[in-house]
C-alpha positions as CSV (number, residue, x, y, z in Angstrom):
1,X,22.4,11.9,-5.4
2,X,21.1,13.5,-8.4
3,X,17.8,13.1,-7.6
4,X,18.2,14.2,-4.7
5,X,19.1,17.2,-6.2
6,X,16.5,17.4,-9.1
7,X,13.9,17.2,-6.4
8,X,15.2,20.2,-4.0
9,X,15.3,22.2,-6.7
10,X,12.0,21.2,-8.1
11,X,10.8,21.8,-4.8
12,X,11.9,25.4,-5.5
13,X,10.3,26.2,-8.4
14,X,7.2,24.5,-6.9
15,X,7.4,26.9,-4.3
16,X,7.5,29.7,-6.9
17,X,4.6,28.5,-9.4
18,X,2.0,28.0,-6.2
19,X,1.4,31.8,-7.3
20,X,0.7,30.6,-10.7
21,X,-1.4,28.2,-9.6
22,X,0.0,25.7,-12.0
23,X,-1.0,22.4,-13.0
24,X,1.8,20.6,-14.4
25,X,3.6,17.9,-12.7
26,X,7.2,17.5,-12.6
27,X,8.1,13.6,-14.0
28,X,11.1,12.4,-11.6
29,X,10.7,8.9,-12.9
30,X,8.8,6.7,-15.4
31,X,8.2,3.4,-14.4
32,X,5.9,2.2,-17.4
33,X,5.0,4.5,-20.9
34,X,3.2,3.6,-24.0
35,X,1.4,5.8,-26.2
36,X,-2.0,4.9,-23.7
37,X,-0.9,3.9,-20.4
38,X,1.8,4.8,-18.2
39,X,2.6,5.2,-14.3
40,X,5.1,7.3,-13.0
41,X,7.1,9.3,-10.2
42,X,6.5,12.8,-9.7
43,X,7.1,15.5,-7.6
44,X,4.4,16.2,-4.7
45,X,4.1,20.1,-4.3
46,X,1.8,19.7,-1.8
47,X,4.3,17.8,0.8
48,X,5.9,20.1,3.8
49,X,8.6,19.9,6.0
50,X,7.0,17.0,8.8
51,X,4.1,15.8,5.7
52,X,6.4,13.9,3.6
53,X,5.1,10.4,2.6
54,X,6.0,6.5,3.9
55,X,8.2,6.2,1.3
56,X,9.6,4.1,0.2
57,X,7.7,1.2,1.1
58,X,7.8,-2.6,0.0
59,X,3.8,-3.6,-0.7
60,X,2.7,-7.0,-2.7
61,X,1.1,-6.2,-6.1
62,X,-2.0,-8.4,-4.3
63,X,-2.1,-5.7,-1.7
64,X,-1.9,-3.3,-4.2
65,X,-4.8,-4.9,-6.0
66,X,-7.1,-5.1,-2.8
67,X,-7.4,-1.5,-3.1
68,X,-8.1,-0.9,-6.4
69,X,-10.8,-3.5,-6.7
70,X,-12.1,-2.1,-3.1
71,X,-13.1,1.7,-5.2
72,X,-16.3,2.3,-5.8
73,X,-18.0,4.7,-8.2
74,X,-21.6,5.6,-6.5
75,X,-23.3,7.5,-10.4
76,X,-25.8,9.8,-9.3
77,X,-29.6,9.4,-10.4
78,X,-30.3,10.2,-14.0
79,X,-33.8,9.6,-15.6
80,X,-32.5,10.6,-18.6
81,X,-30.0,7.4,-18.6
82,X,-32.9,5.1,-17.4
83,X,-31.8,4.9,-13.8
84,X,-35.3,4.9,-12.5
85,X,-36.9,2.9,-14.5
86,X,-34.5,0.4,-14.4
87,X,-33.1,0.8,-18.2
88,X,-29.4,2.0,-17.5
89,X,-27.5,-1.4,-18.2
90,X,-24.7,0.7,-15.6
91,X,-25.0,-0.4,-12.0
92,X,-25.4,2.8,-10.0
93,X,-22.8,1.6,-7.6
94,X,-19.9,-0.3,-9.3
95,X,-16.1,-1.0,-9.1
96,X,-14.0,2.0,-10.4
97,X,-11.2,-0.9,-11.8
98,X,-11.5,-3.9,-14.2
99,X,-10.3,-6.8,-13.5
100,X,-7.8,-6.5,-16.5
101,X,-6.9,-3.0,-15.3
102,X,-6.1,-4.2,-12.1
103,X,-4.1,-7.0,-13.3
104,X,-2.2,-4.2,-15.4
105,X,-1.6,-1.9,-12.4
106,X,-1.1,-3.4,-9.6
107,X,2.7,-4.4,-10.4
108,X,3.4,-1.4,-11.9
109,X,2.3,0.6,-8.7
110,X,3.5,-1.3,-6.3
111,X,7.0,-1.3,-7.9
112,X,6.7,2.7,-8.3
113,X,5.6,2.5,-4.2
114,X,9.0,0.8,-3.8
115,X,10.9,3.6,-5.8
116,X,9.6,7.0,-4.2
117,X,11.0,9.2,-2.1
118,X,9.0,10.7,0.5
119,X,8.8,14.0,-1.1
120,X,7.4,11.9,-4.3
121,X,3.6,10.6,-5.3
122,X,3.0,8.0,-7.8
123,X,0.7,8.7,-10.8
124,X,-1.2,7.1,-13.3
125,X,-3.0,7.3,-16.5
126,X,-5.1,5.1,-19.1
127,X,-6.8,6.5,-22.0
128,X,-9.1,4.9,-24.7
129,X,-10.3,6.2,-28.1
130,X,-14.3,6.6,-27.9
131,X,-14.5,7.8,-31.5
132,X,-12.5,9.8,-33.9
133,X,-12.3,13.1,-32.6
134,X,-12.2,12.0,-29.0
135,X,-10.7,9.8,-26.0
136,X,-12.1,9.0,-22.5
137,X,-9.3,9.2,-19.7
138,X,-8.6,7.7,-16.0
139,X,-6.2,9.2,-14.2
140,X,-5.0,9.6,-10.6
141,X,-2.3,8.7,-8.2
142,X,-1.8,7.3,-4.6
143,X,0.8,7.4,-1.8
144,X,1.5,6.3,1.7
145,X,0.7,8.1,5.2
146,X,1.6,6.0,8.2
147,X,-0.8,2.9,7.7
148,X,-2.8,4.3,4.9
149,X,-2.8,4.2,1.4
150,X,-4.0,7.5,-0.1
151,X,-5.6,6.8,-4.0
152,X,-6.4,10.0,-6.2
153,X,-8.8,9.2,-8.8
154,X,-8.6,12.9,-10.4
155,X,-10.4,11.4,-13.8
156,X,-12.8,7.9,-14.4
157,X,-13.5,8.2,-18.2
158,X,-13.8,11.5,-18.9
159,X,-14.1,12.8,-21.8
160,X,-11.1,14.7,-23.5
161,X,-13.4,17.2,-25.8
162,X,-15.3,18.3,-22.5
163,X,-14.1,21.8,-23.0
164,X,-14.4,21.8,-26.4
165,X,-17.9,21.0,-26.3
166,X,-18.7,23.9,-24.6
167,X,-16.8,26.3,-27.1
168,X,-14.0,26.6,-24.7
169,X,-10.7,25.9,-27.0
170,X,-8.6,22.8,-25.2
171,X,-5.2,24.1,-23.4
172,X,-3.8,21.4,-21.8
173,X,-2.4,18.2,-22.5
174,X,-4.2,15.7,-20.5
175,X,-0.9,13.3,-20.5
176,X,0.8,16.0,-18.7
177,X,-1.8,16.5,-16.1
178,X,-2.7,13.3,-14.5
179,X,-3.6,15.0,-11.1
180,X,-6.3,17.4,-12.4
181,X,-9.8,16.5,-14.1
182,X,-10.3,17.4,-17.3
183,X,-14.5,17.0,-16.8
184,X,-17.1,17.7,-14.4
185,X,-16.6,13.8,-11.8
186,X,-20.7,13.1,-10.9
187,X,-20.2,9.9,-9.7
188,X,-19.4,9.8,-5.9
189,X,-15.8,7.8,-4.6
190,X,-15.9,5.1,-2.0
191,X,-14.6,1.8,-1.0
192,X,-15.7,-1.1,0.2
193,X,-15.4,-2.6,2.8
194,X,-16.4,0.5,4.2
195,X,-14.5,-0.6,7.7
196,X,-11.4,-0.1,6.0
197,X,-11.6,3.7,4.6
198,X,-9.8,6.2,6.6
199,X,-10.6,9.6,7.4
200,X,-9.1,12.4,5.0
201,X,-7.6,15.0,6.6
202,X,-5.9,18.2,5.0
203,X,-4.5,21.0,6.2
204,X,-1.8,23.9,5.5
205,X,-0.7,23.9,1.9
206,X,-2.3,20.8,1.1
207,X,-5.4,22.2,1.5
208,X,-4.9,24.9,-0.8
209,X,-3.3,22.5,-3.5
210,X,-6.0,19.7,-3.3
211,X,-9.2,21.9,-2.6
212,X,-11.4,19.8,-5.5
213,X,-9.7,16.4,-5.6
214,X,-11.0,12.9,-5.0
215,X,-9.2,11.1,-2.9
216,X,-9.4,7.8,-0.8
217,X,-7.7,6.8,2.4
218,X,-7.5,3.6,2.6
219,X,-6.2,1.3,5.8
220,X,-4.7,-1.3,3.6
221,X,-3.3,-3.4,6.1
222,X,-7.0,-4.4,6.6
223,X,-7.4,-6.1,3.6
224,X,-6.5,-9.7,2.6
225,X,-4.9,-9.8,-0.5
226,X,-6.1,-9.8,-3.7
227,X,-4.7,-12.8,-6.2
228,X,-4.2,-11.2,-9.8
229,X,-6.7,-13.1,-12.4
230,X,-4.0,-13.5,-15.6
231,X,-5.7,-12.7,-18.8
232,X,-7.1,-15.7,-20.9
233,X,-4.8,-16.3,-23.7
């Protein structure tokens, strides 16, 4: 009952920060925290009365995993990076998940999935130190709509000091922000099979709320599932 509560009334001051246009997500509960990875439940701002999500819904961690090794990052051409001539040791089109993230994820996720209310959207984050003044950072979250898994992929490795390389002083903590980029996102979202991507559509507050986010719909019921490859000792 009291999160019940906690979530009317963050659905409240939701209501009230849309004029703010603020960026912060409300935590309703953590399902997995360390200092560099974590997934959670938070509050959806953009759900309305006849939006709310399939949830909560009982999904296999090898369903789970057959979307997130189905993304696909599409970089665009750079002849500085030796795409043209070959030189770029980065496929231009390449899976947006590891095999060890998904291995990590995929549990977690599908355990949050099994948790939310409808009014709630799962989140997660991974960061990585690139060298000592800076981190790169994948972030995102997913939910259910009738037969179709929705993924966010707000951030793939980017870089934490984006802002600051341009002068512009860094304001926000990306931890707290999972939802919203913290860089420029070149490379292009898709899935494959391509059969099984649904058609995004947003309208009403949504739209307002989720003008510049990637997101995938995916018809997950499509998919076989995925067998998780354990980590060699």
């Amino acid at each position: 009952m009291s999160r019940l509560i906690c979530l009317a009334f963050l659905a409240f001051v939701g209501a009230g920060l849309i004029g703010a246009c603020s960026p912060r997500q409300f935590t309703t509960v953590t399902i997995y925290d360390n200092p560099n990875t974590y997934v959670r439940l938070e509050f959806d701002r953009t759900v309305t009365k006849g939006t709310e999500h399939s949830h909560p819904i009982s999904l296999t961690p090898e369903q789970i995993a057959a979307v997130l090794g189905g993304v696909r990052i599409h970089e665009p051409i750079a002849l500085v990076r030796g795409d043209i001539l070959g030189q770029n040791p980065v496929p231009r089109v390449h899976p947006a998940f590891t095999e060890k993230d998904i291995t990590l994820f995929a549990p977690l996720l599908a355990l949050a999935l099994s948790k939310a209310t409808p009014e709630e959207v799962v989140t997660f984050y991974q960061t990585q130190k690139i060298s000592a003044i800076t981190r790169e950072v994948t972030s995102g979250g997913l939910f259910v709509q009738g037969d179709e898994l929705h993924l966010i992929l707000a951030n793939y490795r980017s870089h934490t000091r984006y802002m600051a390389d341009f002068g512009a002083a860094e304001t926000q903590d990306d931890r707290l922000t999972p939802l919203q980029s913290l860089a420029p996102q070149e490379g292009r979202l898709d899935f494959d099979p391509e059969s099984a991507k649904g058609e995004r559509l947003v309208g009403g507050l949504g739209k307002f709320l989720q003008w510049d986010r990637r997101e995938l719909a995916v018809r997950y019921k499509q998919l076989p599932p995925r067998p998780l490859v354990q980590p060699t000792p």
